[in-house]
C-alpha positions as CSV (number, residue, x, y, z in Angstrom):
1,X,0.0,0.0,0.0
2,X,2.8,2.3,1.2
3,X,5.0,1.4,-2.3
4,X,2.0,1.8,-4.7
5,X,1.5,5.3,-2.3
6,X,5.2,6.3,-3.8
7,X,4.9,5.3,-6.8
8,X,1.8,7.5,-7.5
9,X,3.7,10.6,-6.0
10,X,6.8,10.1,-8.2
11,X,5.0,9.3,-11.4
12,X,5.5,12.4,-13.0
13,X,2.9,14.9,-14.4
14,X,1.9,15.8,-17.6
15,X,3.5,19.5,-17.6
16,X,6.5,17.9,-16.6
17,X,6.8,15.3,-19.7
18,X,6.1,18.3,-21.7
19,X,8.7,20.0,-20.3
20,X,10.8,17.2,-20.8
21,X,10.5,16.4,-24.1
22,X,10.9,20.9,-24.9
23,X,14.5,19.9,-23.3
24,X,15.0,17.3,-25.5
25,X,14.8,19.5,-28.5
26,X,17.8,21.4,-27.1
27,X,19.9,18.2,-27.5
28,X,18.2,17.1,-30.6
29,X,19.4,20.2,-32.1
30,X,22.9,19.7,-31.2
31,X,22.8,15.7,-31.9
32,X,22.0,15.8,-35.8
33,X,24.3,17.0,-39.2
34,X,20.9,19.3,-40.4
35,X,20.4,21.0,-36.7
36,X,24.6,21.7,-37.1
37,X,24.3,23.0,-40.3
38,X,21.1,25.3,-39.5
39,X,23.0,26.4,-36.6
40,X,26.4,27.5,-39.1
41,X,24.2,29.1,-41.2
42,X,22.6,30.8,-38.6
43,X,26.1,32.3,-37.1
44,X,27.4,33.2,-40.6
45,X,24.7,35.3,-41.3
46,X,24.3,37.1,-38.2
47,X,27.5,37.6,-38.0
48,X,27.5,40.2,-41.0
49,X,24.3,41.8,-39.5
50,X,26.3,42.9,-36.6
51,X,29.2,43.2,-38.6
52,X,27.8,46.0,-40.2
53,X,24.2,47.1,-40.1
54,X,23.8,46.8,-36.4
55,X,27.7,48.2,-36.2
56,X,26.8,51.0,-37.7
57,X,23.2,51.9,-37.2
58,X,24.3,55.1,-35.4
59,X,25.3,56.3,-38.8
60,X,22.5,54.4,-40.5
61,X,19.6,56.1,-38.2
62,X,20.7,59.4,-38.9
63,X,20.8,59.3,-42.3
64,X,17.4,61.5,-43.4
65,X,16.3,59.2,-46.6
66,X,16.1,56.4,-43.8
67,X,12.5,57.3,-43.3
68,X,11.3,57.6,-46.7
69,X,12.9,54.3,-47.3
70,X,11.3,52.7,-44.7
71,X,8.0,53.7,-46.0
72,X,8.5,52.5,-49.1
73,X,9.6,49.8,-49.0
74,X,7.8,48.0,-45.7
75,X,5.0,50.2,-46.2
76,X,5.8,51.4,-42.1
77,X,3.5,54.2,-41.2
78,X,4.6,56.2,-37.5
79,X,8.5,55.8,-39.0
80,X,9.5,58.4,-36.6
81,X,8.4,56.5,-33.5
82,X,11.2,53.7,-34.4
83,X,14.3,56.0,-34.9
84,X,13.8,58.0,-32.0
85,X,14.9,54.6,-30.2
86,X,17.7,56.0,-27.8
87,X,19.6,52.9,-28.4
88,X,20.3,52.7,-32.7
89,X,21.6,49.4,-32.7
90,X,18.3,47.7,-30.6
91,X,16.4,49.5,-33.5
92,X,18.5,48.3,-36.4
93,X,18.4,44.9,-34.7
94,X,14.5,44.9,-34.0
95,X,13.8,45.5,-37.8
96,X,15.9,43.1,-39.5
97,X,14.5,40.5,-36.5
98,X,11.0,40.8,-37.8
99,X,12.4,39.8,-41.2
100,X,15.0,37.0,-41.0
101,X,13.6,35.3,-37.6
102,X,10.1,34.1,-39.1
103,X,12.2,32.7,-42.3
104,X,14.6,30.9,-40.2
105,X,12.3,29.7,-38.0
106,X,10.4,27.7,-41.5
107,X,13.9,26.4,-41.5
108,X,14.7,25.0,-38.4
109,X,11.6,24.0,-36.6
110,X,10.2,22.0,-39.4
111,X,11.3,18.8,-37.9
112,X,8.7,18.3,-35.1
113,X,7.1,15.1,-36.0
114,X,7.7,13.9,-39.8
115,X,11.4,12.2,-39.2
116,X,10.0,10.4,-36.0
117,X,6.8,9.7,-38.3
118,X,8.6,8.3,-41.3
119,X,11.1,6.1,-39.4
120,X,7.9,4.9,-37.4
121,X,9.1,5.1,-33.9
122,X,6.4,7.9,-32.9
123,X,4.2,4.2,-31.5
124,X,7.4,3.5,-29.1
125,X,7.8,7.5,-28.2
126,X,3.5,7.4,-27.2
127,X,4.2,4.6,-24.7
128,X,5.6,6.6,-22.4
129,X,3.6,9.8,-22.7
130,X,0.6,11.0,-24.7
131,X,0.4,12.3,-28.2
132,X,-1.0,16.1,-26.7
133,X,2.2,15.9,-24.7
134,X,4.7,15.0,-27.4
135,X,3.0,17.4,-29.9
136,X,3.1,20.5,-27.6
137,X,6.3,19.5,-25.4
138,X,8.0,19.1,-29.3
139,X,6.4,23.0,-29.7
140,X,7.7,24.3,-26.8
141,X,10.9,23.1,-27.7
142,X,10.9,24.9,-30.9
143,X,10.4,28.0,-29.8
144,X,12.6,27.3,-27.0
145,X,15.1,27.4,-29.3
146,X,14.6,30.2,-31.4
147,X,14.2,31.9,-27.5
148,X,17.9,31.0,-26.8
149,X,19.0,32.5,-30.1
150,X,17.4,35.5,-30.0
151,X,18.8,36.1,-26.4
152,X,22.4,35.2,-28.0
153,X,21.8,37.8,-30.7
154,X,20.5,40.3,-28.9
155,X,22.9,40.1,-25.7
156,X,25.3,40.7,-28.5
157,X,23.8,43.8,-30.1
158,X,23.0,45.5,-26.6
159,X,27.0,44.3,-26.2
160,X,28.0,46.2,-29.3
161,X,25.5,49.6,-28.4
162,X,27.2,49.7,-24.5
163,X,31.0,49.4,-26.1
164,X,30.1,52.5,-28.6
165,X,28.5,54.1,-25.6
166,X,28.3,53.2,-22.2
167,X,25.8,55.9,-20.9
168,X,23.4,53.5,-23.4
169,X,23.3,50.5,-20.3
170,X,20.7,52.4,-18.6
171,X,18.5,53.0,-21.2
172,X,18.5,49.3,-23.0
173,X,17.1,47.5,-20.5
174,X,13.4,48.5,-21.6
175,X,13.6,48.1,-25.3
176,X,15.9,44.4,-24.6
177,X,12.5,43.0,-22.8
178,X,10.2,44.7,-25.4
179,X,11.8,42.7,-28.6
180,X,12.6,39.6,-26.4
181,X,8.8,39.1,-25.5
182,X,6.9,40.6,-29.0
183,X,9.3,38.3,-31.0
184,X,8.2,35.4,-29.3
185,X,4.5,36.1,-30.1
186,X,5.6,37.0,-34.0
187,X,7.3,33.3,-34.4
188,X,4.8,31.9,-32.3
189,X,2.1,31.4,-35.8
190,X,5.2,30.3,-38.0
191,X,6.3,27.5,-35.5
192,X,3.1,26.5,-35.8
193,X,2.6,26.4,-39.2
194,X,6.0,24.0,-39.3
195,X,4.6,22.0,-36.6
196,X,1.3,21.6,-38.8
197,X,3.2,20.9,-41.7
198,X,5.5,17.9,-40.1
199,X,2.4,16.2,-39.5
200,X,1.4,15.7,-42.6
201,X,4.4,15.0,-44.3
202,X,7.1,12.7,-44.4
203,X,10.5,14.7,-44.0
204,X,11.7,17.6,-42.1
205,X,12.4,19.1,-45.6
206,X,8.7,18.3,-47.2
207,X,7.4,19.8,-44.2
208,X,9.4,23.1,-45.0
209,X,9.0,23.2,-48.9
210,X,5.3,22.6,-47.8
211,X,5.0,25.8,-44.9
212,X,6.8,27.8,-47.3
213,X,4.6,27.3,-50.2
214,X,1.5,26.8,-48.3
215,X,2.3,30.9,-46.6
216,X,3.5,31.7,-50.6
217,X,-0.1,30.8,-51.8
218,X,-2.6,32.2,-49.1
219,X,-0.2,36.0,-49.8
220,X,-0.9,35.4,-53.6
221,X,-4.6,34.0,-53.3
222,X,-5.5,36.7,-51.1
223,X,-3.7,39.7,-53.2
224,X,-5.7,38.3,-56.6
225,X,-9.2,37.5,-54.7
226,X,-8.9,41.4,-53.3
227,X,-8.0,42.9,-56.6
228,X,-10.9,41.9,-58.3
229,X,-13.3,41.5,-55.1
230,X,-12.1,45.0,-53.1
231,X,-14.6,43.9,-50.6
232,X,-12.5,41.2,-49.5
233,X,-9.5,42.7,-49.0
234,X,-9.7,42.2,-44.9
235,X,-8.3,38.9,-45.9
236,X,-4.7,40.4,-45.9
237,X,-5.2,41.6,-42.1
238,X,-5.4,38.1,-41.2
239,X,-2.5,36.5,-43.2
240,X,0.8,35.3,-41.5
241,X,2.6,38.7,-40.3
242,X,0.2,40.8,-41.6
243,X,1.1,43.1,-38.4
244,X,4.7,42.9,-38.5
245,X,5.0,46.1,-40.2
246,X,2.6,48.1,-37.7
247,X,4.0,46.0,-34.4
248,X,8.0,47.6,-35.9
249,X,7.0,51.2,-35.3
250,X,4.8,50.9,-32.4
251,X,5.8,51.2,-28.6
252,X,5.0,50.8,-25.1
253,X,1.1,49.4,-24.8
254,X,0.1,50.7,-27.9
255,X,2.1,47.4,-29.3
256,X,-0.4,45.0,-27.3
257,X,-3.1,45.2,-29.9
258,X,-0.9,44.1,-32.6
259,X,-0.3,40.6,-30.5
260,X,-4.5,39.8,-30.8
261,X,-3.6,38.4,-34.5
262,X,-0.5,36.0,-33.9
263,X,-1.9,34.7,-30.6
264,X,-5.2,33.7,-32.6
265,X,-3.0,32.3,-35.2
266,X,-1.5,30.1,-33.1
267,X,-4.3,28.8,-31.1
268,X,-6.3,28.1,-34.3
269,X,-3.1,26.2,-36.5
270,X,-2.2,23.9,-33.3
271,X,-5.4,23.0,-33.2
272,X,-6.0,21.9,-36.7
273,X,-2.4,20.4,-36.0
274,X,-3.0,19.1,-33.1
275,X,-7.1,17.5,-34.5
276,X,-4.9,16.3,-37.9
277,X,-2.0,14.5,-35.1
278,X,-4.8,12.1,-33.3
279,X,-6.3,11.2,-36.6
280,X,-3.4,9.8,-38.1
281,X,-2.2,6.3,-37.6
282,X,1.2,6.2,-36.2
């Protein structure tokens, strides 16, 4: 009576498997030739970002054609909000963030349940905890992930800003939390579009080719359905990052309404994903 007493105390919980199994994404990561070369790729090209646009965004910020470039090109309306950041290289660094973080995230997180799928040893990995746990402890890990490289990168940048100026350390602080915590929410959709994707396919790589031709389409279907029905352009307020432009000027609370639309995205992919995973013989 006593023994079966421990045993029921020890057995551990179901936030604790999925807390788990977001740990062992860490060392699947580290443990495979793709997650390596992901991880290369990663470095090489953020280290030129810091090399030179984040290096020099002192320089870059003050130029005056900045603006009218910006809204141009990104379409960015309240311009002025974003380069009156006290810190240049945080605002250099938030910008090019909300670009290349969602397209590496297609790249590395696409690997949630396909390989485990195709070499068929998902049946063995369910004995020992359920398929809601795998699914979302295999989420969490993802973004676990991308968390821990967006920390590295942006220690570094705040690194960079304090060595050009060290009256800057008081003033970081604020903005470091604000781009920490909204890009989270912005790679929160996209993670879950990969972890979508990896269920129905076979490979880490179809499930990739498949998220990035799958968020391709809906931005092409939805430009042609609004050009010749201009009632339903609405559509493109609802498509993957449809508020990153707005979220990269705003500040303070103002930049709370912009995190309604990726939050919804995310709740309603995972579960589609999530109704798609217990259908599917493993």
């Amino acid at each position: 009576m006593q023994s079966s007493t421990i045993d029921t105390v020890r057995q551990p919980t179901s936030i604790s498997r999925i807390w788990t199994i977001a740990n062992y994404e860490l060392t699947r990561l580290f443990n495979t030739k793709r997650g390596w070369m992901a991880l290369i790729a990663f470095a090489i090209v953020w280290y030129f970002i810091l090399r030179y646009p984040v290096y020099y965004a002192s320089s870059i910020i003050s130029q005056p054609q900045l603006e009218d470039t910006l809204k141009q090109v990104f379409g960015m309306v309240g311009v002025e909000n974003l380069l009156a950041w006290p810190v240049p290289e945080l605002a250099v660094y938030w910008v090019t963030s909300l670009i290349l973080y969602p397209l590496f995230a297609l790249l590395i997180t696409s690997d949630q349940i396909s390989s485990d799928k195709a070499r068929g040893t998902l049946r063995f990995i369910v004995l020992r905890t359920t398929r809601f746990e795998l699914f979302f402890g295999r989420y969490l890990g993802q973004l676990l992930i991308l968390t821990i490289l967006i920390l590295a990168t942006l220690l570094a940048a705040s690194a960079m800003a304090i060595y050009r100026d060290p009256v800057l350390s008081s003033s970081f602080a604020s903005h470091f939390g604000f781009i920490l915590f909204h890009m989270l929410f912005v790679l929160a959709p996209v993670v879950a579009v990969t972890a979508l994707t990896s269920v129905v396919c076979q490979s880490a790589r179809s499930a990739t080719f498949l998220a990035i031709i799958g968020i391709g389409f809906s931005i092409i279907l939805v430009a042609v359905v609004s050009y010749y029905i201009p009632q339903l352009s609405l559509l493109s307020d609802v498509l993957l990052g449809a508020q990153v432009t707005d979220l990269a000027t705003s500040s303070g609370m103002d930049s709370m309404s912009y995190l309604i639309l990726p939050i919804s995205q995310t709740v309603v992919i995972l579960i589609i994903a999530m109704f798609l995973f217990n259908r599917r013989a493993l």
